[in-house]
C-alpha positions as CSV (number, residue, x, y, z in Angstrom):
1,X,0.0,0.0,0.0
2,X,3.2,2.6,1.2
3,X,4.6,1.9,-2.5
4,X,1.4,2.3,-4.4
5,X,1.0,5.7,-2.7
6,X,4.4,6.3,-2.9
7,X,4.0,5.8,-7.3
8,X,1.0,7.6,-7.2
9,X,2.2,10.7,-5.5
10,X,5.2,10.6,-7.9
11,X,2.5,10.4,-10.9
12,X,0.9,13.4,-9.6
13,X,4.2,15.6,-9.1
14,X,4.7,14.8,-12.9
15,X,1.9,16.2,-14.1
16,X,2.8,19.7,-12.6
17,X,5.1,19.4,-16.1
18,X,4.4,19.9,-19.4
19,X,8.1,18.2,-19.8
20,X,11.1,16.6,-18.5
21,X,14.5,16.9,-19.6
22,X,17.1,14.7,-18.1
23,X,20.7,16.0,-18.0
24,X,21.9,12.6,-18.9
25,X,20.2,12.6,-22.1
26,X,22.6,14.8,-23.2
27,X,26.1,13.4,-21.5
28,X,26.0,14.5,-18.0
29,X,27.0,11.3,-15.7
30,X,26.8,11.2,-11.7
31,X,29.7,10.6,-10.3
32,X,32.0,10.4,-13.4
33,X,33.9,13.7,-12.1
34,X,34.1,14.1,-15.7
35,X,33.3,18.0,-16.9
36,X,29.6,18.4,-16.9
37,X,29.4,22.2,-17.8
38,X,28.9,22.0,-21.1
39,X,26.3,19.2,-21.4
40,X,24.1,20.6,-18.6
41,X,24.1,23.8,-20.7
42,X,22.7,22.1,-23.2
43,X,19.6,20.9,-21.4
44,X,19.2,24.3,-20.1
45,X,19.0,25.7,-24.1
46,X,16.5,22.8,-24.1
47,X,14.2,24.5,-21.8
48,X,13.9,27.6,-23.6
49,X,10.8,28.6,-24.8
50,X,8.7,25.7,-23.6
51,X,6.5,25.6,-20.8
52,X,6.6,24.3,-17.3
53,X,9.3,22.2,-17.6
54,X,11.7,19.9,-15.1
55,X,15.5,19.8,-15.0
56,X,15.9,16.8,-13.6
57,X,19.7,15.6,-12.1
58,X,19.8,12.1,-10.9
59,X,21.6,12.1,-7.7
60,X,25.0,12.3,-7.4
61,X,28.0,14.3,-7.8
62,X,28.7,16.9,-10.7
63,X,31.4,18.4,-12.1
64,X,31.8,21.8,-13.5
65,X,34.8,23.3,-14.8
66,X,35.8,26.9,-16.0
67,X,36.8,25.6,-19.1
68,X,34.1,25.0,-21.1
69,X,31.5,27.4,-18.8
70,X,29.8,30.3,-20.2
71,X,31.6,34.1,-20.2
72,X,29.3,36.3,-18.8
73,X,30.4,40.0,-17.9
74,X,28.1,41.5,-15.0
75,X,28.4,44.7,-13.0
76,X,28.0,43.1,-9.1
77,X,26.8,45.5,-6.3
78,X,29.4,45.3,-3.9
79,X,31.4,43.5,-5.6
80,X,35.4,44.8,-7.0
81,X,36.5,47.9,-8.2
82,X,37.6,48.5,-11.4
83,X,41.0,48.7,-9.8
84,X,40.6,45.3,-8.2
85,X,38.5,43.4,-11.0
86,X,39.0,46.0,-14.3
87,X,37.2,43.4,-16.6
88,X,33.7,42.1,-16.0
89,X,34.4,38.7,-16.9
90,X,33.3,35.8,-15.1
91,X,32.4,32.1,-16.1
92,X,29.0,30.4,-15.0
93,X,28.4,26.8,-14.1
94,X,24.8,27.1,-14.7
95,X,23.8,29.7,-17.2
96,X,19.8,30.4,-16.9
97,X,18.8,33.7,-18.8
98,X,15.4,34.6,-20.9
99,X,14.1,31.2,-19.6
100,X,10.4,30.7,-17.9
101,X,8.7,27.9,-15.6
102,X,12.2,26.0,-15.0
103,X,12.2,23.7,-11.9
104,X,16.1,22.3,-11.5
105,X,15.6,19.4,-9.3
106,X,18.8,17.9,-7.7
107,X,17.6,15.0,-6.1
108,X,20.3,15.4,-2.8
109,X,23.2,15.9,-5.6
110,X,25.9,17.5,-5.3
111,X,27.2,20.4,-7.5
112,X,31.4,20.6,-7.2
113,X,33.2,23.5,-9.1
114,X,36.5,23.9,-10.0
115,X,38.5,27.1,-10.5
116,X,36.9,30.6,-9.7
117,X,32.9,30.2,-10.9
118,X,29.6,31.4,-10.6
119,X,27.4,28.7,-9.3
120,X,24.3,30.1,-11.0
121,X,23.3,32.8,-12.9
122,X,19.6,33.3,-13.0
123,X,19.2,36.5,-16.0
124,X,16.2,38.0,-17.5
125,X,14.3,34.9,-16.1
126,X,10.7,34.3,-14.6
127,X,9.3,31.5,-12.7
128,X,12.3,29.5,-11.5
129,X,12.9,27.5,-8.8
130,X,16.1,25.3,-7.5
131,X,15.8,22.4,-5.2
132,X,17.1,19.6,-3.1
133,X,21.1,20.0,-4.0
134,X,23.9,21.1,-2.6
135,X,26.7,23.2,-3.8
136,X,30.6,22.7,-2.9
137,X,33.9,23.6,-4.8
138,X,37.0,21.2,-5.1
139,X,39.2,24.2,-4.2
140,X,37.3,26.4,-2.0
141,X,38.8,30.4,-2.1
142,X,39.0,30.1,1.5
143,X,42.1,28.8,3.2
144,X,42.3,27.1,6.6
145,X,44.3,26.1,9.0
146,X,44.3,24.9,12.5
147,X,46.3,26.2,14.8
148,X,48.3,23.3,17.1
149,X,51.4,25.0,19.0
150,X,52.1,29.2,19.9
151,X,54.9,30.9,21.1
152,X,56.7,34.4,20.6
153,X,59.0,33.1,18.3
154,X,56.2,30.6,16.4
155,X,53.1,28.9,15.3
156,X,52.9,25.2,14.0
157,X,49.8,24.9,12.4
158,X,47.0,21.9,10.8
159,X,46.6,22.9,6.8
160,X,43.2,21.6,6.2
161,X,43.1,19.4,3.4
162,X,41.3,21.6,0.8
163,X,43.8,23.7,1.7
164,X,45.9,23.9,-1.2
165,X,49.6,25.7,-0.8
166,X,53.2,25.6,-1.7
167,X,56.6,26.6,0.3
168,X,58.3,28.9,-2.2
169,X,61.8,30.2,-0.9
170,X,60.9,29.5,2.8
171,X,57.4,31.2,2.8
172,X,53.4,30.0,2.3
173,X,51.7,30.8,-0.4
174,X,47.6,29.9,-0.8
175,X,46.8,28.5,-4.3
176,X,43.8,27.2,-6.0
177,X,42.7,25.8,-9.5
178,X,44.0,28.6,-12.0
179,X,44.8,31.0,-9.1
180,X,46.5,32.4,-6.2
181,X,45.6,34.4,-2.8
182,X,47.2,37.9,-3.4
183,X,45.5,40.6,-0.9
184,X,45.3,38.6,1.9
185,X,42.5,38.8,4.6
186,X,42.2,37.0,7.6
187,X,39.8,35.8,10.2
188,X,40.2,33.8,13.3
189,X,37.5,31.6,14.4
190,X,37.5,29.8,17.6
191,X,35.4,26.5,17.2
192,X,34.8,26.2,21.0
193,X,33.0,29.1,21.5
194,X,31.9,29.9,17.8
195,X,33.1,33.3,17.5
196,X,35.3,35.0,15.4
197,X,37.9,37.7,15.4
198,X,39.4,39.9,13.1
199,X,43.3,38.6,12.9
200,X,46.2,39.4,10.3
201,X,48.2,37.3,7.9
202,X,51.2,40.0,7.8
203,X,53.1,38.4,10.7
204,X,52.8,34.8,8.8
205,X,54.1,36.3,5.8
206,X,57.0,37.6,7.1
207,X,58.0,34.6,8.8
208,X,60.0,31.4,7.6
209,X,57.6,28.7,7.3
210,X,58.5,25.0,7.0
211,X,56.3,22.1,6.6
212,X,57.5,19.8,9.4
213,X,54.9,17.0,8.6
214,X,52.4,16.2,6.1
215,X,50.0,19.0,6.2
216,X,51.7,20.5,8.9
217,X,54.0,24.0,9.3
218,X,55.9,25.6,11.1
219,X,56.2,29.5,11.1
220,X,59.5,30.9,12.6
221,X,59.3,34.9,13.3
222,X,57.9,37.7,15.6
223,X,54.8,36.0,16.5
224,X,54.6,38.1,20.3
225,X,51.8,40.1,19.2
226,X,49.8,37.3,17.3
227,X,46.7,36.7,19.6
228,X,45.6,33.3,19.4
229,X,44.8,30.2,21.4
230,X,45.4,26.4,20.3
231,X,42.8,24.7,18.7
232,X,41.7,28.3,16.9
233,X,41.0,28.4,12.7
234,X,43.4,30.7,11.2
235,X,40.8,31.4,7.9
236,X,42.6,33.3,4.9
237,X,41.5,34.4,2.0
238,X,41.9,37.0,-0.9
239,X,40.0,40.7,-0.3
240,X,38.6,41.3,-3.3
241,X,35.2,40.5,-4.4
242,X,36.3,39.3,-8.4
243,X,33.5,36.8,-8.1
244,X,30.0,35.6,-6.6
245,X,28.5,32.7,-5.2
246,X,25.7,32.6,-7.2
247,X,23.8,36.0,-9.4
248,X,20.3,36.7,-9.8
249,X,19.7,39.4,-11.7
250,X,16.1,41.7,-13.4
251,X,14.5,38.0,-12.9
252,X,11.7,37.4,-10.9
253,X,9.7,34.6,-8.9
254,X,13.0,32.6,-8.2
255,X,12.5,29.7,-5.7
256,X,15.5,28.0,-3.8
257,X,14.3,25.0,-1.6
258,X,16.5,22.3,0.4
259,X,19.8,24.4,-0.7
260,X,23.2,23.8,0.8
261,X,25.7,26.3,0.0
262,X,28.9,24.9,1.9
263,X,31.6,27.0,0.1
264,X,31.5,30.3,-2.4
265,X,33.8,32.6,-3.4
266,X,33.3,36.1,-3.0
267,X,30.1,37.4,-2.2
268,X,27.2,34.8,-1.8
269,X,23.9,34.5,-3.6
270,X,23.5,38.0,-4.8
271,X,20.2,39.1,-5.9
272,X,20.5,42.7,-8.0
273,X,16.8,44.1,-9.4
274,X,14.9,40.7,-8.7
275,X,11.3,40.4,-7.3
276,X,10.0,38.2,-5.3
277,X,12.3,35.9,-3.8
278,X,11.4,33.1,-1.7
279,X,14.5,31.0,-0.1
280,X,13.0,27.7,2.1
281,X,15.5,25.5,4.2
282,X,18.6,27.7,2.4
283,X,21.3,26.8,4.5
284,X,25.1,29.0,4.2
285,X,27.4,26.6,6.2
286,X,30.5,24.2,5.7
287,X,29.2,20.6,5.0
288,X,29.0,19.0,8.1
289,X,31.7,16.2,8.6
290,X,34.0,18.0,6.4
291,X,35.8,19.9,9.2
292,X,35.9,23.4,7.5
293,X,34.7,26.3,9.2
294,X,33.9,28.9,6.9
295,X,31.3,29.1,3.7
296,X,31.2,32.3,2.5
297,X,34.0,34.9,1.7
298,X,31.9,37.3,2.7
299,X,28.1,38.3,2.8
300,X,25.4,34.9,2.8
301,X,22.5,36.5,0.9
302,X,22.8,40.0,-0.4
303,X,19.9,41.8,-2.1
304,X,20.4,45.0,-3.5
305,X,17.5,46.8,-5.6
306,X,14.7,44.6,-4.9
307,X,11.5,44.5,-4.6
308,X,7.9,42.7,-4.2
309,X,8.4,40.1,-1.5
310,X,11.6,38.4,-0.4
311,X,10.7,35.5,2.1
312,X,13.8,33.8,3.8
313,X,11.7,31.0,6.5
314,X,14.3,27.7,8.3
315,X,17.0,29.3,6.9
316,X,20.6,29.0,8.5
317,X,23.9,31.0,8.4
318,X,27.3,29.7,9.8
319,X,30.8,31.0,9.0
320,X,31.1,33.9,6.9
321,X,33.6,36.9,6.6
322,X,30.8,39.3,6.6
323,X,26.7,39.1,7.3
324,X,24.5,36.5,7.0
325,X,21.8,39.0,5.1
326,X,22.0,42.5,3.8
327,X,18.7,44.0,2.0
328,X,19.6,47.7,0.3
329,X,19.3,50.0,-2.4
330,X,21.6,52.0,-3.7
331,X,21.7,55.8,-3.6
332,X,23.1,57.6,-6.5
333,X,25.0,61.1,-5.9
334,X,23.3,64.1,-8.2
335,X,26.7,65.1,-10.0
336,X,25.4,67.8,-12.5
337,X,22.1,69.4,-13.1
338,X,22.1,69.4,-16.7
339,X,18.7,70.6,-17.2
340,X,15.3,70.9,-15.6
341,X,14.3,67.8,-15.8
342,X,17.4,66.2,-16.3
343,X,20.8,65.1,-14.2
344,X,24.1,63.2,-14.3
345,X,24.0,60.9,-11.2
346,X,27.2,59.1,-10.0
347,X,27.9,55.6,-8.3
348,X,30.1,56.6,-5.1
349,X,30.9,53.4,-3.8
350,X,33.7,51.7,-4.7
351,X,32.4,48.4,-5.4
352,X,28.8,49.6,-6.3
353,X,28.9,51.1,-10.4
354,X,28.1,50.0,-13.5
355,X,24.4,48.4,-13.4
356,X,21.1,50.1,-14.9
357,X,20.2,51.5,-10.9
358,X,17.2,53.1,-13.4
359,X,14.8,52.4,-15.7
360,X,12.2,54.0,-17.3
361,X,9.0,54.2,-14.9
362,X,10.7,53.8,-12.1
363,X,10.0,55.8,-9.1
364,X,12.2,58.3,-7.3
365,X,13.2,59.7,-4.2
366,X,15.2,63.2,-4.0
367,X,17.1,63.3,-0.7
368,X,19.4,65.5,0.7
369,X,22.6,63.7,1.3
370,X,24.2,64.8,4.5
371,X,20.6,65.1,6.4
372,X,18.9,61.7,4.2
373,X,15.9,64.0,4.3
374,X,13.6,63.0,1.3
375,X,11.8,66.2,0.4
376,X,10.3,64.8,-3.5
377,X,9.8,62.0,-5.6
378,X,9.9,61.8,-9.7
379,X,9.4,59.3,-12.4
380,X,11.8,58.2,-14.6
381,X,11.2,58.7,-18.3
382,X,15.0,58.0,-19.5
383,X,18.1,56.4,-18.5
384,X,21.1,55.4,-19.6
385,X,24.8,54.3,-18.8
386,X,26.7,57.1,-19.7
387,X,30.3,55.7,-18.4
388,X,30.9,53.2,-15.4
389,X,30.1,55.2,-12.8
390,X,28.1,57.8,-14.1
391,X,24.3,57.8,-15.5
392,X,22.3,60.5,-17.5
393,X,18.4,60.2,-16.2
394,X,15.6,62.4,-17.6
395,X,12.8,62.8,-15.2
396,X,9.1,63.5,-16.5
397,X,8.7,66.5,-15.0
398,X,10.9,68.8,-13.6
399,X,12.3,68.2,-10.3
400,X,12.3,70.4,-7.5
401,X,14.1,73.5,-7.7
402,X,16.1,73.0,-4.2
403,X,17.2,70.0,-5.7
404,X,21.5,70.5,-6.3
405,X,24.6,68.9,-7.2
406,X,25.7,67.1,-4.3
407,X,21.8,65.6,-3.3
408,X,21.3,62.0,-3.9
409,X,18.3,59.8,-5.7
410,X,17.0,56.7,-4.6
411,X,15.1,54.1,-6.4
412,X,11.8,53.7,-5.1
413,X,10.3,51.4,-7.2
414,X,13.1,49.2,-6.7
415,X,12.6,48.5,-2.6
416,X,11.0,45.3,-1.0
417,X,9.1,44.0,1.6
418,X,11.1,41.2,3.8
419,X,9.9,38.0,5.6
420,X,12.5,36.4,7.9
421,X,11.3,33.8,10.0
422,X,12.6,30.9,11.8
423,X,16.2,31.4,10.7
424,X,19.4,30.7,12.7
425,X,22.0,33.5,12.2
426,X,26.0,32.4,13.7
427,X,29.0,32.4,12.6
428,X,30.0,35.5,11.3
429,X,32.3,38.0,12.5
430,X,30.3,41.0,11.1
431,X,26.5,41.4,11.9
432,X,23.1,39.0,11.2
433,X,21.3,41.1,9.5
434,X,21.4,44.3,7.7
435,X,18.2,46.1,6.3
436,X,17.3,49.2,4.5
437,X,13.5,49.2,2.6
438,X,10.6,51.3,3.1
439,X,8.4,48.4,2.8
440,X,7.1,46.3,5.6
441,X,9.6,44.2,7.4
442,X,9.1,40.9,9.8
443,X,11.7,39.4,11.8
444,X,10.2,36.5,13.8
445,X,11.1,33.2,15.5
446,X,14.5,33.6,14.6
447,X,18.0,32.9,16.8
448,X,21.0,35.3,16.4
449,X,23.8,33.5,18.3
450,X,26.8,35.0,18.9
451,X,27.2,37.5,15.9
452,X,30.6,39.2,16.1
453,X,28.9,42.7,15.5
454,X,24.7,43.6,16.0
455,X,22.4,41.2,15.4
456,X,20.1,43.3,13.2
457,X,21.6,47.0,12.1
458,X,19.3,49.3,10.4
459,X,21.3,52.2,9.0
460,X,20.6,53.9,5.6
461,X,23.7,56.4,3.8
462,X,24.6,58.7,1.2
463,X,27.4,59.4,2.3
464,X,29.7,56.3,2.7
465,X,28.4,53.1,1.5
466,X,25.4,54.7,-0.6
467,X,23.2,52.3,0.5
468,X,19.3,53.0,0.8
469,X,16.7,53.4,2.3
470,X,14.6,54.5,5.2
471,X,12.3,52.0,7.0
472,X,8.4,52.6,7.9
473,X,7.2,49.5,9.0
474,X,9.8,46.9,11.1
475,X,8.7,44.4,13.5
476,X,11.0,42.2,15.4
477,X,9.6,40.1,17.7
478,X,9.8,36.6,19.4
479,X,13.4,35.8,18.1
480,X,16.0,34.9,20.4
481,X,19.4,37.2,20.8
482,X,22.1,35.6,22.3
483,X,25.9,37.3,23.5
484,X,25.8,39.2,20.1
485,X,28.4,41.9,19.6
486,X,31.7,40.8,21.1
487,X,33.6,42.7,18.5
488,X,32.0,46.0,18.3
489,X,33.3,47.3,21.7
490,X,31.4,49.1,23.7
491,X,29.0,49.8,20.8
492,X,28.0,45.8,21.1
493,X,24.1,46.4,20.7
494,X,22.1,43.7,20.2
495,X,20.1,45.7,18.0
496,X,21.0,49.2,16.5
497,X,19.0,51.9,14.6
498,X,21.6,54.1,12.8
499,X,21.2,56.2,10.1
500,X,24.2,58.1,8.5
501,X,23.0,61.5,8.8
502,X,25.4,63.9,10.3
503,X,22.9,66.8,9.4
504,X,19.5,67.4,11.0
505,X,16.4,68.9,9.9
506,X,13.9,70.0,12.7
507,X,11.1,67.6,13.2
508,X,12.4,65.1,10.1
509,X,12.9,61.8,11.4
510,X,15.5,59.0,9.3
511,X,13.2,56.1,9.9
512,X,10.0,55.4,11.7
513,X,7.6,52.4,12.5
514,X,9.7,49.8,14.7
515,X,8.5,47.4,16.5
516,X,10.9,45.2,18.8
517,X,8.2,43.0,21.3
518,X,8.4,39.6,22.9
519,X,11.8,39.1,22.2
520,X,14.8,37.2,24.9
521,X,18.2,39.0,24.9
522,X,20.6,37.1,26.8
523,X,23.4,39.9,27.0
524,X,26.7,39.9,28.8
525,X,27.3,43.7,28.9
526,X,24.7,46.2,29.3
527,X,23.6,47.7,26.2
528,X,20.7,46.1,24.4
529,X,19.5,48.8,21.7
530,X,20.4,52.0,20.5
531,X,18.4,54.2,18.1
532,X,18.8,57.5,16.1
533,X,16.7,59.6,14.1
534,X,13.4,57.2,14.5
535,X,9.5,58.1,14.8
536,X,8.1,55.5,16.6
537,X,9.9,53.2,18.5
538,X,8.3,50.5,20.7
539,X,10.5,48.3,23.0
540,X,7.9,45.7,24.7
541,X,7.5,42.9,26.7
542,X,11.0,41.7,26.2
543,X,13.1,39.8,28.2
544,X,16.5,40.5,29.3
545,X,18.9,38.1,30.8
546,X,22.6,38.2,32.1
547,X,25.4,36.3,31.0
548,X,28.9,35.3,31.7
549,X,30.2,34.8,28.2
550,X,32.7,37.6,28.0
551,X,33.3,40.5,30.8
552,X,31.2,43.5,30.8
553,X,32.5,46.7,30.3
554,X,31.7,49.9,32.3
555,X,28.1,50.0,33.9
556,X,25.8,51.9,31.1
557,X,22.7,52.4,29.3
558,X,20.6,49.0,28.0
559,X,18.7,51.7,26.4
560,X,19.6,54.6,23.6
561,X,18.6,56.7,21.9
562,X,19.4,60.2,20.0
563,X,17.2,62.6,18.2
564,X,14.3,60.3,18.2
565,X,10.2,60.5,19.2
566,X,7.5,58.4,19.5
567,X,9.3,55.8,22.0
568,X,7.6,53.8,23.7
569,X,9.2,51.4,26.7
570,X,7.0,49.3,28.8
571,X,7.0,45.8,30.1
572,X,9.7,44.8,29.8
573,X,11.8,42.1,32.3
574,X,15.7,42.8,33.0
575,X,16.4,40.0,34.9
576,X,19.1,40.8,37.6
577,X,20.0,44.4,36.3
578,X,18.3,47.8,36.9
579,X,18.6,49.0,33.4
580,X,19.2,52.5,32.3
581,X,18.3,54.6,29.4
582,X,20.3,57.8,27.9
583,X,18.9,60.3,25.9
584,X,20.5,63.0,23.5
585,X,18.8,65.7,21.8
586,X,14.8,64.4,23.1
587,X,12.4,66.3,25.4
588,X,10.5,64.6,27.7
589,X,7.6,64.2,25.5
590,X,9.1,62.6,22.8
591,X,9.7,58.7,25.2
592,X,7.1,57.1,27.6
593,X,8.7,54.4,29.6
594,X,8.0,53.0,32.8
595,X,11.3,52.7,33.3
596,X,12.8,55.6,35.5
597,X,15.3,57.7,33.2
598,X,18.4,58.0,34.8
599,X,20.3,60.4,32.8
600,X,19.3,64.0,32.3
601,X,17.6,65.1,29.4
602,X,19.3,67.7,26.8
603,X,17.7,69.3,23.8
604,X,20.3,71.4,21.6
């Protein structure tokens, strides 16, 4: 009876396609570890223009080499500069672009690049939806090794396996398939306590190193000011961003389901001008058993000019160089006023230039730079690359006369609304999750454990990393935040509102609409949240617990907050601590709490 159902549900998951097209139809073999690139390339070509159809892989493993990839050449938010990465070239394991109604179903394979790839690029595309695989390369761009023995004079260390390197005239050097680690960057992570630390490759570098052992070396130098304990990941790799994990770009209604990312160079699944994103059981982490401690080189998921719905529910984020999640737009700087209904906008950002940030029909905000204090909006009615860096956009009307060189747009159009939910953020040295939209936000049911930096920063720029926007409608609530923020200092807030405006405009507020109820903060210094330039704060019915896991600082506020209104405190449980809140640039009227303040209050 089990096996009749079992067909019969099988029949009925069939018919959901018009077609299937198996990859080994057209020379892809599991497990051959021969070059699959070009023949699953050919079954995606398949694919085009038909409807509803199933990309089937039978399980196993699946090779995909450089070699015989496709050249694509993409402009990458926050990706290399042109001094970094000067040519936009990259090759693509899986090339999807103008397709429709394309399910690739992995069937627990494994996908196992070679060389410096994109995983996936999803271009132009509609309807798509990736599931039940897992991605790994042979030569991940990260290097590790575990550290065994420290002294002032050395440091005899584990090379992990994947670990590729050579001894060249007494010194280490990091190689991979068709490259080598040039700009070094490197991260410490200690596995017992899963944190990690900012570190430094110099002192290695200028040390003799000998490898005393299979797998093992020995460094000989000035190693007294290397901080470091036995048993801790020394993780290397190179700084700039030359390629992606995966790239998702003006395509919409992608699906990624039963996911396992366990290594990616560069960034990680980037998502530029895409709507509606919805990631299930996505999870950014080494493969378990494999002994490696780091996935991504640096961001997880990174969304930048979005918008409809991105939904990211039982996802899970472990070992990165930088966060887990970052949702932004970009703002562009007003170079030249070229006419009244006309300007030349600039890409500020080092590695932010070069994309279509406008199209025709798109809606935008004028803001002033300094003081992020919208004051219009426009349409777009042309737009064009004019250079790199620079784009000419004709508005349909003429835009506001106060409007000058120097003043910034943003891309209204292009903003989403976010679902997080029952995610697991750790892991990273940076923070858990970084959002900018205007459009309603929902973080619930999710642990942040241990994030080197904030659990959840809200900040919005046009000054520094251009990135956009202001939020309206936030709420955070029942998610657990645990000892986040270990390498911020004393600015280790579990949660922090901050705006990059170092102008202010009376009775204009950055942000507005945040909720942060029913949440547990286990917290082993005092501050908890800090806020600036909000309308409309609400901080209830959390709890907030003590911990030992690192030494508090100096006795301070749990509670901050500068130039804001609208807050509202109240019911909330500090468990062994009288908490505190400080004030800067408030009145009375703008807070209710029915927590005593304890700090005068200043207006300026």
């Amino acid at each position: 009876m089990k096996k009749y159902i079992t067909l019969l549900l099988l029949c009925i998951g069939h018919q959901l396609y018009a077609q299937t097209i198996d990859v080994t139809q057209f020379g892809a073999q599991p497990n051959s570890f021969a070059d699959a690139t070009a023949s699953v390339q050919k079954a995606i070509e398949t694919a085009k223009g038909k409807a509803n159809t199933l990309l089937n892989f039978p399980k196993g493993r699946y090779d995909f080499w450089p070699d015989s990839a496709t050249e694509t050449n993409y402009y990458i938010s926050n990706s290399s500069s042109e001094v970094e990465f000067p040519v936009k070239k990259q090759r693509v394991g899986l090339y999807l672009k103008d397709l429709k109604n394309l399910t690739i179903e992995g069937n627990g394979s494994v996908f196992v690049f070679h060389g410096k790839m994109i995983t996936w690029v999803i271009d132009g595309s509609e309807n798509i939806r990736i599931q039940n695989l897992s991605v790994n390369y042979e030569r991940p761009g990260m290097s590790e090794m575990t550290l065994q023995e420290i002294t002032p004079t050395s440091v005899t260390a584990k090379v992990h396996p994947d670990s590729r390197f050579a001894i060249i005239d007494g010194h280490l050097e990091w190689y991979g398939e068709k490259w080598i680690t040039k700009n070094h960057h490197a991260v410490l992570v200690r596995p017992t306590a899963g944190t990690l630390f900012y570190s430094n490759w110099d002192v290695f570098a200028k040390s003799k190193a000998a490898q005393i052992a299979p797998g093992v070396v020995k460094f000989t130098g000035d190693f007294s000011r290397f901080k470091a304990l036995p048993g801790d990941v020394l993780t290397v790799r190179d700084r700039y961003r030359d390629y992606v994990g995966a790239f998702q770009n003006r395509s919409k209604n992608i699906s990624l389901q039963n996911v396992n990312m366990f290594s990616m160079h560069g960034l990680g699944i980037v998502s530029q001008f895409c709507e509606n994103l919805h990631y299930d059981n996505v999870a950014i982490a080494p493969e378990p058993g494999s002994g490696r401690v780091i996935a991504s080189s640096a961001d997880g998921m990174h969304f930048s000019g979005c918008k409809g719905q991105i939904t990211l529910n039982n996802c899970r984020y472990n070992g990165m160089h930088d966060d887990p999640v970052n949702v932004h737009g970009t703002h562009l700087k007003v170079s030249e006023v070229v006419s009244a209904n006309t300007l030349k906008l600039k890409f500020m950002h080092h590695q932010t230039y070069g994309f279509n940030a406008f199209i025709p029909g798109d809606t935008v905000a004028y803001l002033h730079s300094a003081a992020l204090q919208i004051f219009a909006q426009g349409v777009v009615k042309t737009a064009k690359l004019i250079s790199e860096r620079e784009m000419l956009v004709e508005l349909e009307k003429p835009f506001p006369a106060e409007l000058k060189a120097g003043d910034a747009l943003e891309n209204v159009t292009w903003t989403p609304a976010v679902k997080i939910t029952n995610c697991r953020f750790e892991g990273t040295i940076s923070r858990g999750t970084l959002i900018t939209t205007r459009r309603k936000v929902l973080i619930e049911n999710n642990v942040y454990y241990r994030t080197g930096m904030q659990a959840i920063l809200i900040e919005n720029d046009a000054m520094g990393w251009y990135e956009s926007g202001p939020v309206t409608d936030v709420t955070i609530r029942n998610n657990q935040f645990i000892e986040c923020g270990f390498n911020s200092g004393s600015d280790n807030y579990a949660i922090k509102i901050n705006p990059e405006n170092s102008e202010w405009v009376k009775n204009y507020y950055v942000h507005r609409n945040i909720r942060i109820e029913n949440n547990t903060f286990k917290q082993y210094d005092y501050p908890v949240l800090s806020a600036k330039s909000t309308n409309g704060i609400f901080f209830i019915n959390n709890k907030i617990e003590k911990s030992d896991f690192m030494p508090a600082g100096k006795a301070r506020a749990a509670l901050n907050f500068w130039g804001c209104t609208g807050v509202q405190i109240k019911g909330n449980q500090f468990v062994d601590e009288k908490p505190a809140i400080q004030l800067k640039d408030m009145v009375k009227s703008d807070i209710k709490s029915d927590i005593k303040f304890e700090v005068p209050l200043k207006k300026n």
